[in-house]
N, C-alpha and C positions, 0 to 999 in steps of 0.2 A: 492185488494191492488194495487196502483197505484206507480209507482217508476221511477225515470229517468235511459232511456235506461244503461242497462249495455255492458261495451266492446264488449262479447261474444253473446250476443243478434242475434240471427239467424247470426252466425257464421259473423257479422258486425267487420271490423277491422278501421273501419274509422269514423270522426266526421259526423254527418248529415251535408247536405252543405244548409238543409233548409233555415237558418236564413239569409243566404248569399241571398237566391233564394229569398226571400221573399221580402228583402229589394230593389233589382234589379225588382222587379214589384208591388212597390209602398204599399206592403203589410206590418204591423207593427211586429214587433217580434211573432213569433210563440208562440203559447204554444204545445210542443211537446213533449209527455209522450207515454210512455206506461202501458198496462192494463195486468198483472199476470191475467191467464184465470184459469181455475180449473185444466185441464190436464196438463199444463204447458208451453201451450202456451203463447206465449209473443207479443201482437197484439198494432202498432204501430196508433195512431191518432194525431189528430195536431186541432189547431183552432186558428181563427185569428177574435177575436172580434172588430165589427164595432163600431165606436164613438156614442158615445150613443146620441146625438143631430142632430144625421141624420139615425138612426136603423129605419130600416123600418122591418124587420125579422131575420129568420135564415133559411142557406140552410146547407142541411146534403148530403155532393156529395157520394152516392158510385162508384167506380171505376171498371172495367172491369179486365177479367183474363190476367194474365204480368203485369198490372199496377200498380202504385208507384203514392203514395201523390202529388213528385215533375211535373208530369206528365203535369198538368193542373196548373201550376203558372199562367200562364194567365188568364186565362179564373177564376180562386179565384179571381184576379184582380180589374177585371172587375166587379164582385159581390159584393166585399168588396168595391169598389169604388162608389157602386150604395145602400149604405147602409145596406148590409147586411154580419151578423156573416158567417163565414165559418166553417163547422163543415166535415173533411172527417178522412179515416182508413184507412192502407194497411190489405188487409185481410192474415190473419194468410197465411204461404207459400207463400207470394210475399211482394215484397215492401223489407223493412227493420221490417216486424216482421219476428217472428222465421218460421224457412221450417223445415216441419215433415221428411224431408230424409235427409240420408246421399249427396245425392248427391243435392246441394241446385238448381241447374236448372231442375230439375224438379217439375214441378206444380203438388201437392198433397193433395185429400182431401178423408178422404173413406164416406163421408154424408156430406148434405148441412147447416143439423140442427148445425155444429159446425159451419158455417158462421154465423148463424140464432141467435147463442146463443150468438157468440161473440160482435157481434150487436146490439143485446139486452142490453147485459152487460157495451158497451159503453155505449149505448144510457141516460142509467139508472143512470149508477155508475160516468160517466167520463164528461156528458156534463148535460146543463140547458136547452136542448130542452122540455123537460116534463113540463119545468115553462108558457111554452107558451106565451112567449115576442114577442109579433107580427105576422105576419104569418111565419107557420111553415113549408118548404115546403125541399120536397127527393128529389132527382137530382139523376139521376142512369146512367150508360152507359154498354150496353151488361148483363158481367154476374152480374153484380152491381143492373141492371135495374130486372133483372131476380130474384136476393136476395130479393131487395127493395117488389116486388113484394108479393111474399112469407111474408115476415116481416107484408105488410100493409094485408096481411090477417091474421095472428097469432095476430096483436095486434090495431087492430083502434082506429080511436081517435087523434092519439097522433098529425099525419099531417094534414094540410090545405089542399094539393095536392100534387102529384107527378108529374114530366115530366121525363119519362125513353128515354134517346138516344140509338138508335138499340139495344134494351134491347135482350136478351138470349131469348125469347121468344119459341124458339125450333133452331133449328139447323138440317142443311142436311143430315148426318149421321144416325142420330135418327130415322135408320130402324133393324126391326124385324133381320135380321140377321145379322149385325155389333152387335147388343144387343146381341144375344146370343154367339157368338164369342168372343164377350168381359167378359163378363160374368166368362166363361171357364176357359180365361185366369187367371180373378182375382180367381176363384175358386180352380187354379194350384197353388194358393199361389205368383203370378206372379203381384200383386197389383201394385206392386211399380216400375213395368218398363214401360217404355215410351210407351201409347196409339200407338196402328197402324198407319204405318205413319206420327211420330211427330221425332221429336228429340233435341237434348240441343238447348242452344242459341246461334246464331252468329248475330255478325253485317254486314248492308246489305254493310254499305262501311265498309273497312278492307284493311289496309297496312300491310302486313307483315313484312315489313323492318323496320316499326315503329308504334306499336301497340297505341301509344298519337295519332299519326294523326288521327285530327278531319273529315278531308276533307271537302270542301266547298259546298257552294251553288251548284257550276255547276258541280262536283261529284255525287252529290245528284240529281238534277235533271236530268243527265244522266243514272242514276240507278231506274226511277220512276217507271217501269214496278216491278221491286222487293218489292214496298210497297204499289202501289196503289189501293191495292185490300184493305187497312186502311186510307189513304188518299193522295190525291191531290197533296197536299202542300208538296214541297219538305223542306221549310225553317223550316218548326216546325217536320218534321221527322229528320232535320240534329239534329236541339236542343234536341227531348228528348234523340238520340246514345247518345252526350255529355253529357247528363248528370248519362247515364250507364256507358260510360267509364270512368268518374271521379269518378263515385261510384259503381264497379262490382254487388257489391251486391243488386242493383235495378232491372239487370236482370232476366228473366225467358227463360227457354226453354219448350217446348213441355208439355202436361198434361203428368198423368201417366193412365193406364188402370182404377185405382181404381177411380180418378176423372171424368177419361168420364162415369162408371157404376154409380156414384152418380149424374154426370149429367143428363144424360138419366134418373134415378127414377124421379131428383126434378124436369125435364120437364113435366114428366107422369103424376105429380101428380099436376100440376095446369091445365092439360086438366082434369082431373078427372069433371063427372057434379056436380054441384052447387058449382066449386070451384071459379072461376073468379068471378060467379056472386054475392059471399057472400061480397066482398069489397067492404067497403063504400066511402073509398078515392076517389075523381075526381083524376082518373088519365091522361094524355096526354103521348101517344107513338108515338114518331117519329121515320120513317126508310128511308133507304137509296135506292135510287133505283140503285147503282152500289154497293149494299149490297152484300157481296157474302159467307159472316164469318154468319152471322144469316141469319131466312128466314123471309121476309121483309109480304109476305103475310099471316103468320101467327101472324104478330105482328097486323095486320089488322081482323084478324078472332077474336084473343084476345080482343084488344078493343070491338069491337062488343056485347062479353058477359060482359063484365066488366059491373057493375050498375052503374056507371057515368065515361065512359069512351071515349076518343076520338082518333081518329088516325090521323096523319097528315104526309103526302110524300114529300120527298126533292127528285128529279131526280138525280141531279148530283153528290149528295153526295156518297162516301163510306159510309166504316162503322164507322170511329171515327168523330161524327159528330163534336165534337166538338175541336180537331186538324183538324180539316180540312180548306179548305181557306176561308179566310175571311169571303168572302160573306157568304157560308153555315151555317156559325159557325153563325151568325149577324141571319139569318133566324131563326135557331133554337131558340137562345135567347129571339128572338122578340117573336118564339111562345111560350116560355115561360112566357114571362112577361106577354103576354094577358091571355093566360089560368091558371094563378095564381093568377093572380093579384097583383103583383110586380113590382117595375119600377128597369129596367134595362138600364142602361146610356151605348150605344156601341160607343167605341171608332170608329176612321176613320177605312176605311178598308182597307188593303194592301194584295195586290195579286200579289206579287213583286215573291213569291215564289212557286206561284201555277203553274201546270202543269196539263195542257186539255188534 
């Protein structure tokens, strides 16, 4: 059953400022609902249909761990301006769908298959990608790229292609005694507290004397050592804070134990053999070589088994390839448009906000 967001909706006390966001980047009215899941979860998506006398497809974004629909207004922009539908989700425990804990800054999943399932259920119940109007093509970034993954082996067919941006591929951590460690913990009944090492959310700028102050450009770019391990660009890290601090409820803090042992299984289980190699999706993986959140030469080992797969490297990028500046962001699109077969219209480039 499909319904528009209710107040209480993952503990949400505020309007979406979508419709606002959308129209400031030349995007038409949202369709923004949410999907009643069977346990009770309440999983937010959005779509913004391109004029049908210039549709050349549909892209389906999933989005990485902390992240929110509004995240990537631009870069929908750009897509929806290059003729094509835009189809994304906040996954269940982030965004503005509902969080499995009391505490909502904590990122929580105890299995992958409830992202898998939720996905699903979009895909099926909530959108017309299944009608196959042009090409159909996944857009994924980190743990998005890592789901996507997963999905196009549970159900082929359904895409033209995939392009995963520094997709989840595996992760540093993801050794033999952090696993069992972790493990322990979640077996202590301890699920539900912050993974080693993590903890809630803060923002990287932060007034104490005035919690609205946005802080500027030259704020931001004097604080770049505290983000650039995600990007570059100081001007698109000030924008997504603003739009956490206009809507609390967009942030995330830290995993919990129970989502790093569901990580580490759904990693294990796409090295498993004949698992890569069973997807028939052409997929393209792109990484970063100032990657440091995933690991960039396993997204390269991946491709390799994949049965129509490719890898492609950006040196200068982080890991959000697509906030990143300009340039990088224009790079990765470009290789999307070629290994899809889509045309992608890129706006000029500005690197008014980048930082080397």
């Amino acid at each position: 059953m499909m319904f528009d967001p209710p107040r209480d909706a993952g503990g949400l006390t505020k309007e979406s400022a979508l419709p606002q966001l959308s129209a400031a980047h030349g995007l038409p009215e949202p369709n923004e609902r949410y999907l009643d899941m069977r346990d009770g979860a309440r999983v937010r998506f959005a779509h913004w249909p391109a004029p049908t006398d210039s549709r050349q497809g549909a892209i389906l974004y999933l989005n990485g761990r902390t992240e929110f629909i509004e995240k990537t207004m631009d870069v929908y922009g750009i897509l929806h301006r290059s003729g094509l539908d835009i189809w994304t989700l906040d996954w269940r425990g982030q965004g503005r769908s509902s969080r499995a804990l009391d505490d909502p800054d904590k990122g929580h999943v105890t299995d992958y298959q409830h992202f898998l399932d939720d996905l699903h259920r979009v895909i099926r119940e909530a959108t017309d990608l299944p009608e196959k109007k042009g090409r159909t093509i996944m857009l994924g970034h980190s743990m998005g790229g890592h789901i996507g993954l997963r999905y196009l082996h549970d159900h082929p067919g359904l895409f033209d292609a995939a392009a995963f941006s520094a997709p989840m591929i595996d992760i540093a951590v993801n050794k033999a005694p952090l696993r069992a460690l972790n493990a322990g913990i979640v077996r202590l009944g301890l699920g539900g507290t912050y993974a080693l090492g993590t903890k809630p959310f803060r923002f990287v700028y932060d007034n104490p004397e005035d919690p609205s102050d946005n802080g500027d450009l030259d704020a931001y770019r004097a604080r770049i050592d505290d983000f650039r391990i995600l990007t570059h660009d100081a001007g698109k890290f000030m924008e997504i804070e603003r739009m956490i601090r206009a809507d609390r409820a967009l942030g995330l803090g830290g995993p919990t134990a129970a989502w790093l042992g569901a990580t580490f299984r759904s990693i294990n289980l796409t090295w498993t053999s004949g698992y890569a190699e069973a997807i028939e999706t052409p997929i393209m993986i792109v990484g970063g070589g100032r990657d440091s959140v995933v690991v960039t030469n396993r997204q390269e080992a991946m491709a390799k088994r994949l049965a129509k797969g490719t890898f492609q490297f950006i040196e200068r990028a982080s890991h959000e390839l697509l906030v990143e500046c300009d340039d990088v962001r224009a790079e990765f699109l470009t290789s999307v448009a070629a290994f899809t077969g889509i045309q992608i219209d890129l706006p000029p480039i500005d690197i008014s906000g980048c930082v080397r």
